[in-house]
DSSP file (Angstrom, degrees, kcal/mol; ACC not computed):
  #  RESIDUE AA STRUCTURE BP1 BP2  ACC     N-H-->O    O-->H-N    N-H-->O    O-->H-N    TCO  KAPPA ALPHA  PHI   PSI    X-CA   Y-CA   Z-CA
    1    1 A X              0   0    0      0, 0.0    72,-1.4     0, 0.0    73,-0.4   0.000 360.0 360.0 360.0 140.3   -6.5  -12.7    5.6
    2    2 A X  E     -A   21   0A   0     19,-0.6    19,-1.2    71,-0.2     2,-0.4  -0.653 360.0-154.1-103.4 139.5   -5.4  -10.0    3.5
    3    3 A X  E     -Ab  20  75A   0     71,-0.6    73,-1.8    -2,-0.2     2,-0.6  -0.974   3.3-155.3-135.7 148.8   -1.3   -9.7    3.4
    4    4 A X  E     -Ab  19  76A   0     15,-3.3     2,-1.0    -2,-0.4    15,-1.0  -0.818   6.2-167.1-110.9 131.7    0.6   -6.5    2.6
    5    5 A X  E     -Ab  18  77A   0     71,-2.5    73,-2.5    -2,-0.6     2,-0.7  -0.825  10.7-164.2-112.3 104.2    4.2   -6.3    1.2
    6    6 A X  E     + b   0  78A   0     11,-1.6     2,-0.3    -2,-1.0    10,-0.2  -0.716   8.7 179.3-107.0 125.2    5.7   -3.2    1.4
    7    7 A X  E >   - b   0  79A   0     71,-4.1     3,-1.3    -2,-0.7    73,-1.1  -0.750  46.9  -6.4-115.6 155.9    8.6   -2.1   -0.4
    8    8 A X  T 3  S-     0   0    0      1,-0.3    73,-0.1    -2,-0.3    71,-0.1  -0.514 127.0  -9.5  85.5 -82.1   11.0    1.0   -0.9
    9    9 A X  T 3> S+     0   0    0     -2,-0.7     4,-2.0    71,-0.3    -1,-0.3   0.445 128.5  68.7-111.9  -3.2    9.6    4.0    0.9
   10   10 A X  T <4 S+     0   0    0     -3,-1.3    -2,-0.2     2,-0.2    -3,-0.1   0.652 101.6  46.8-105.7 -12.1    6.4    2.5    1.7
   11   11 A X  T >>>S+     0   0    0      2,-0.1     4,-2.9     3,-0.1     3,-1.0   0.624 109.4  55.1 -77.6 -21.3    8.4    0.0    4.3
   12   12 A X  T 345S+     0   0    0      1,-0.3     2,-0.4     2,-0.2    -2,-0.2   0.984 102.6  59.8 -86.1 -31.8   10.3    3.1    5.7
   13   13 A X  T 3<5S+     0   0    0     -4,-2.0    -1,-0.3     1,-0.2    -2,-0.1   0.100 126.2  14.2 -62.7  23.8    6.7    4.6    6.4
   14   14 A X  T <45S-     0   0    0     -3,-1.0    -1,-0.2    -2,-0.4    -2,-0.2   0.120 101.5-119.1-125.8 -16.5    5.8    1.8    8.6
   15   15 A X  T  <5S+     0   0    0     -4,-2.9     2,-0.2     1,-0.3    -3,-0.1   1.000  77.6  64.7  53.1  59.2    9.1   -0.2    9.5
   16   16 A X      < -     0   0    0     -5,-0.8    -1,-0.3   -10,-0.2    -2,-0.2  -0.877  69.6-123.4-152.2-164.6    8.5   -3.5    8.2
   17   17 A X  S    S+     0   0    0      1,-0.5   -11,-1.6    -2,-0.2     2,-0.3   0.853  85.6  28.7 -95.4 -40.0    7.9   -5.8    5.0
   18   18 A X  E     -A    5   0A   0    -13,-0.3    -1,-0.5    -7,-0.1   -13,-0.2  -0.979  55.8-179.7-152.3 114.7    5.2   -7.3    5.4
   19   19 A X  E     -A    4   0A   0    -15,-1.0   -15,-3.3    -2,-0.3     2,-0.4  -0.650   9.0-162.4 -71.1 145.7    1.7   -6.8    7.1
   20   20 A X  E     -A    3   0A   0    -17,-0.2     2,-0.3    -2,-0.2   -17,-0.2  -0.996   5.1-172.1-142.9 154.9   -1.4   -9.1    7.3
   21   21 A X  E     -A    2   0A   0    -19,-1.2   -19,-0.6    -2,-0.4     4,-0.3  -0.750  19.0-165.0-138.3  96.0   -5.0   -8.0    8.3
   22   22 A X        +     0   0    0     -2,-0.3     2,-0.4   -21,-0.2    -1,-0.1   0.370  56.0 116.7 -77.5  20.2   -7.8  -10.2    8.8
   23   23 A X  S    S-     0   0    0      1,-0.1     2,-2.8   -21,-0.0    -2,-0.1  -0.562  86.0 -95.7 -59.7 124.8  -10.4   -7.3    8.7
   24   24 A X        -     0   0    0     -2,-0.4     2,-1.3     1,-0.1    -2,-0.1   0.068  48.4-179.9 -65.9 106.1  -12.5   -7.4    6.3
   25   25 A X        -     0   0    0     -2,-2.8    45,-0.2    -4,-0.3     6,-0.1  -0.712   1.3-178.4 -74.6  85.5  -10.9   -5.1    3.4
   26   26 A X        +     0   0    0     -2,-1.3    44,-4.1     1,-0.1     2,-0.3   0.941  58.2  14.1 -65.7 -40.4  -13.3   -5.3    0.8
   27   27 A X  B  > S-E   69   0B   0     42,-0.2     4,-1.3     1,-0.1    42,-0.2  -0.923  76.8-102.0-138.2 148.6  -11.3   -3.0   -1.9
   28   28 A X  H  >>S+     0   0    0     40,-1.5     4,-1.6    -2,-0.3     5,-0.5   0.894 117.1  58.7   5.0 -75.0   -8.0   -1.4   -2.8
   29   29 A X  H  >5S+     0   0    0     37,-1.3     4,-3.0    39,-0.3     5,-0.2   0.924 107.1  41.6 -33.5 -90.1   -9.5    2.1   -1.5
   30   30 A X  H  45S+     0   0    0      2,-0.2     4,-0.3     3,-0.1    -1,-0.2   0.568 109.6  59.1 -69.7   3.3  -10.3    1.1    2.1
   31   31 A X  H >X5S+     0   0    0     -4,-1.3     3,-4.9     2,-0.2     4,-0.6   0.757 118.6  34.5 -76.9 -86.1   -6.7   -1.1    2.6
   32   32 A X  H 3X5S+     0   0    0     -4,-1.6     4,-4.0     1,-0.4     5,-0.3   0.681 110.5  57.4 -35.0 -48.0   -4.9    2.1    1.9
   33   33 A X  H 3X<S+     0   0    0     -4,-3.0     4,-0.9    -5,-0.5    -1,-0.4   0.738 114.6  41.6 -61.3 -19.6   -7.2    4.3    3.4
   34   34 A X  H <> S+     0   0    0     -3,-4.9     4,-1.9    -4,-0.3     3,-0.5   0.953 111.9  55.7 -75.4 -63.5   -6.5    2.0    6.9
   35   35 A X  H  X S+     0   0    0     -4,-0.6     4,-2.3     1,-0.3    -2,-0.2   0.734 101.1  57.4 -32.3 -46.6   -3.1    2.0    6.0
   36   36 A X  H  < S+     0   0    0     -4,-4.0     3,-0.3    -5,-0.3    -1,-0.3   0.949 111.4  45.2 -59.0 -51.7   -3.3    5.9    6.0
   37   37 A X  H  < S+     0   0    0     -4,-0.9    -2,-0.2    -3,-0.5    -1,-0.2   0.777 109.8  45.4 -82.3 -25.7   -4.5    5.8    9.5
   38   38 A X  H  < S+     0   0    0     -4,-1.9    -1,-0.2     2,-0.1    -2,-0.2   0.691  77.8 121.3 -98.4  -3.6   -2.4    3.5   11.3
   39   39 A X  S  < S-     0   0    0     -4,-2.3   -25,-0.1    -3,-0.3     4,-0.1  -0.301  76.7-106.5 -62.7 144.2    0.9    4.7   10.0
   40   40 A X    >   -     0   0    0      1,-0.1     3,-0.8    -2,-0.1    -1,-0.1  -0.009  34.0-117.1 -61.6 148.3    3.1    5.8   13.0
   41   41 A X  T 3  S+     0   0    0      1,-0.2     2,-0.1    -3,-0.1    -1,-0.1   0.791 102.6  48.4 -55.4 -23.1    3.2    9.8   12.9
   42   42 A X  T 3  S+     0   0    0      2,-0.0    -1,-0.2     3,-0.0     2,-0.2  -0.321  86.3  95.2-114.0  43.5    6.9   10.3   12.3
   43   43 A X  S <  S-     0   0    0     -3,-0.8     2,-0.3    -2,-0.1   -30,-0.2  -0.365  90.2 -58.4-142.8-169.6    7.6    8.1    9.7
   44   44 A X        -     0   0    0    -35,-0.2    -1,-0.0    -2,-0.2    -2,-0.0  -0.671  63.3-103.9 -95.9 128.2    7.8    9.1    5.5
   45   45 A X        -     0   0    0     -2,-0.3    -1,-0.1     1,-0.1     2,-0.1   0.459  29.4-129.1 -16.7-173.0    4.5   10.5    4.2
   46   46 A X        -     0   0    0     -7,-0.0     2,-0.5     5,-0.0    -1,-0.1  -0.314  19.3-156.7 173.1  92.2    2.7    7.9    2.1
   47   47 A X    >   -     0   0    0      1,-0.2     3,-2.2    34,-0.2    34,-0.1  -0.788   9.1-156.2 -72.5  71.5    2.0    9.7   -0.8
   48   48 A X  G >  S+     0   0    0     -2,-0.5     3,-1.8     1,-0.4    -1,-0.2   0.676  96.9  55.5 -86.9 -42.6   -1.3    7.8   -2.6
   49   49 A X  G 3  S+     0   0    0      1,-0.2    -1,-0.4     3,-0.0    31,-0.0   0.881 104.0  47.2 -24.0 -64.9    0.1    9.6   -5.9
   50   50 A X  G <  S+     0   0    0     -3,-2.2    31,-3.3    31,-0.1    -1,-0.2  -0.213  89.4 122.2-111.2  15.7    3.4    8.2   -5.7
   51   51 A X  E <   -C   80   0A   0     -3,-1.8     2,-0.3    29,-0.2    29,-0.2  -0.583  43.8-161.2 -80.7 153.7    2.0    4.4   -5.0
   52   52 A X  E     -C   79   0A   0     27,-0.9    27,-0.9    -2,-0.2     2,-0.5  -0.752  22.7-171.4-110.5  84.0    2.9    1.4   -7.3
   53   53 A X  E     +C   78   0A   0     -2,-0.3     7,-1.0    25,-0.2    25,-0.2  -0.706  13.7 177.0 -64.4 105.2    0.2   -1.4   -6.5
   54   54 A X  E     -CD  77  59A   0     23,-3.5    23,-1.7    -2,-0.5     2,-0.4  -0.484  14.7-155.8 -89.3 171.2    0.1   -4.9   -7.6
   55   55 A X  E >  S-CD  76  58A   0      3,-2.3     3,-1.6    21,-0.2    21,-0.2  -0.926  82.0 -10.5-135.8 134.6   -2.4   -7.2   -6.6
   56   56 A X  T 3  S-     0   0    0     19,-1.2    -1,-0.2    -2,-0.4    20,-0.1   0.994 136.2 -53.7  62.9  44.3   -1.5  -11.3   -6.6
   57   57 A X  T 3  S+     0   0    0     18,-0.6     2,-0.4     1,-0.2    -1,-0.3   0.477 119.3 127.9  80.1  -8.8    1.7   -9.7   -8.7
   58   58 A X  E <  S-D   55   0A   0     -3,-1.6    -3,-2.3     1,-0.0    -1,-0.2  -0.879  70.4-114.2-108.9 120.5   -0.9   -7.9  -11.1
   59   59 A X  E >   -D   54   0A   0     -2,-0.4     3,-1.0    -5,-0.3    -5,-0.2  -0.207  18.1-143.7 -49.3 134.1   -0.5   -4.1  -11.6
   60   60 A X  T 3>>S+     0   0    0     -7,-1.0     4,-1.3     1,-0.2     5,-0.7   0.442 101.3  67.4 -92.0   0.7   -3.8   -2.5   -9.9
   61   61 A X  T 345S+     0   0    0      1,-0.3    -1,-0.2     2,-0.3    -7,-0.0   0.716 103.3  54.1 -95.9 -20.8   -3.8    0.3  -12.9
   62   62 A X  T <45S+     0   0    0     -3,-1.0    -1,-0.3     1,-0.1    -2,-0.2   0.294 114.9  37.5-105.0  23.1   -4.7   -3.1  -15.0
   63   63 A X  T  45S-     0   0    0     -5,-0.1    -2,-0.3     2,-0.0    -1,-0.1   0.959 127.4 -49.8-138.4  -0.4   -7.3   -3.9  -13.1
   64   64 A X  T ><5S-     0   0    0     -4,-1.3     3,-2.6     4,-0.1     4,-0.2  -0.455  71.2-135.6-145.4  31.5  -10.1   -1.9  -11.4
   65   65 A X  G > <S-     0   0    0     -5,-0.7     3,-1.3     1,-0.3   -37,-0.2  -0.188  77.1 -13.3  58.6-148.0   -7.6    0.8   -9.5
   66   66 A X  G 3  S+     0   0    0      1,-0.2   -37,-1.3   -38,-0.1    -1,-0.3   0.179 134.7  64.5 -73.4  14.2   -8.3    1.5   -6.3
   67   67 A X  G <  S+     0   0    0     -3,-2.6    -1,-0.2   -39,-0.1    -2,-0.2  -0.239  70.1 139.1-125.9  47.9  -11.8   -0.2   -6.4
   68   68 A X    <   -     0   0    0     -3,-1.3   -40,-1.5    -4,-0.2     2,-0.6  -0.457  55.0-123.2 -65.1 161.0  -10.1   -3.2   -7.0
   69   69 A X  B     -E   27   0B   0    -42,-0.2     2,-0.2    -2,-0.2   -42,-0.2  -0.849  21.5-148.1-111.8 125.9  -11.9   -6.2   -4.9
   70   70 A X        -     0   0    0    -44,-4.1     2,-0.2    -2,-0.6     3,-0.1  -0.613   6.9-160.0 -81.6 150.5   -9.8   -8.2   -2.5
   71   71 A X    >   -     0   0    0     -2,-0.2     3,-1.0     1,-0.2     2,-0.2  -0.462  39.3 -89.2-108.0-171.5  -10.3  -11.7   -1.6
   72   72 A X  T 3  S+     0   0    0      1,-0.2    -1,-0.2    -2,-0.2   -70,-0.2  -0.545 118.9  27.4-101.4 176.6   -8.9  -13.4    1.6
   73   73 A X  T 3  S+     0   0    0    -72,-1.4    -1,-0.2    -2,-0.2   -71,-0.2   0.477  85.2 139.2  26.1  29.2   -5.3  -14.7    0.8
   74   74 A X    <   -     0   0    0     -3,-1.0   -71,-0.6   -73,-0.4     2,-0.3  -0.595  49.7-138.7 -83.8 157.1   -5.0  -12.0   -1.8
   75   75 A X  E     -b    3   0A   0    -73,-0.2   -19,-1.2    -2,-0.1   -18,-0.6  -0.907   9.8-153.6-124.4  98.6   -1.0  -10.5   -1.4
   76   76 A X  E     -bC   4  55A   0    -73,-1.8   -71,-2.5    -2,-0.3     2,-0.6  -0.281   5.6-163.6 -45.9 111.2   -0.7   -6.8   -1.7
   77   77 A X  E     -bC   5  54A   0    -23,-1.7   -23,-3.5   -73,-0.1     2,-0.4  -0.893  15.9-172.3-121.7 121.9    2.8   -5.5   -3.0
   78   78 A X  E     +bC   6  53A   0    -73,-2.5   -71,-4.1    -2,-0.6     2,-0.5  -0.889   8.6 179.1-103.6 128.7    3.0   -1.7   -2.1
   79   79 A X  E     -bC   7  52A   0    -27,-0.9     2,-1.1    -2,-0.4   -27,-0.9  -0.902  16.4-153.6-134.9 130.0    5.7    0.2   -3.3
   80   80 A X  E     - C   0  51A   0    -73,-1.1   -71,-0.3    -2,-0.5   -29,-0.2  -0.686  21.4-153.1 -82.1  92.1    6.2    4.5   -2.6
   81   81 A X        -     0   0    0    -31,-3.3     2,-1.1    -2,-1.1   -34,-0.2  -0.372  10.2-125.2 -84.4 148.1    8.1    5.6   -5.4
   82   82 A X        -     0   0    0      3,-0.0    -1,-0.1     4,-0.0    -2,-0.0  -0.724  21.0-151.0 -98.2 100.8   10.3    8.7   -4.6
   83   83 A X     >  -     0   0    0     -2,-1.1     4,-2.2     1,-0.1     5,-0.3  -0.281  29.4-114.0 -78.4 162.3   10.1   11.8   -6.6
   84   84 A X  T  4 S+     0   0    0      1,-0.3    -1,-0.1     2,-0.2    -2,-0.0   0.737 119.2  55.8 -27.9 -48.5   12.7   14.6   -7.5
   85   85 A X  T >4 S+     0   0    0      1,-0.3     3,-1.6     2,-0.2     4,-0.3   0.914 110.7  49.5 -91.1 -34.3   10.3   17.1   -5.3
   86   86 A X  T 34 S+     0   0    0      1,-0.3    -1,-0.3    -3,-0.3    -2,-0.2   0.756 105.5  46.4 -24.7 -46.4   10.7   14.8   -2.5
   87   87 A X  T 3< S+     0   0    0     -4,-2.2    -1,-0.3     1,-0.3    -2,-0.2   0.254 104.3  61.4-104.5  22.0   13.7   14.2   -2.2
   88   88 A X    <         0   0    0     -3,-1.6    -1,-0.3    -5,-0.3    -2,-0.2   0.297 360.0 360.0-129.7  12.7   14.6   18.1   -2.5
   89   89 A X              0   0    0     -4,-0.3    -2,-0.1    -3,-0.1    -3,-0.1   0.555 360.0 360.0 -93.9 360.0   12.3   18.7    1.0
C-alpha cells in the first residue's frame, strides 16, 4: 500500500490529507497521473509544474523525478505550491 499526504493546495484539490492506494503504482509518473484522473472536477487545478514531491521525506528532484520507483509502505508528501499567476485568476 502506497500512502499519499497532501498538503497546501494539493489537499484543497481533493479534500483531504491523506490518501492510500493498494494498486499497484509502480513510479512517481503513474501515482500522479491517477491522481490526475480521480480528482473531483470542481476542485483547484493540480498543476504538475507547481508540485513539491518527497518520497519517505526525500525530495523526488533528488532522486529519479517522476520515474521515481515506489515500494509498498512508501509515504508520498504532495504539496501544490501557489504562484503569483494563480492567484491573480
Amino acid at each position: 500500500m502506497i500512502t499519499v499526504k497532501l498538503l497546501g493546495g494539493a489537499k484543497k484539490s481533493f479534500s483531504v490529507d491523506t490518501m492510500s492506494f493498494e494498486k499497484n503504482i509502480s513510479t512517481l509518473s503513474e501515482l500522479i497521473n491517477h491522481l490526475i484522473q480521480i480528482k473531483p472536477k470542481d476542485t483547484l487545478e493540480f498543476d504538475i509544474a507547481n508540485l513539491l514531491i518527497a518520497v519517505n521525506g526525500i525530495d523526488s528532484s533528488a532522486l529519479d523525478g517522476l520515474d521515481t520507483k515506489l515500494e509498498d509502505n512508501d509515504v508520498i508528501s504532495i504539496c501544490l505550491l501557489y504562484t503569483s499567476d494563480a492567484a491573480d485568476d
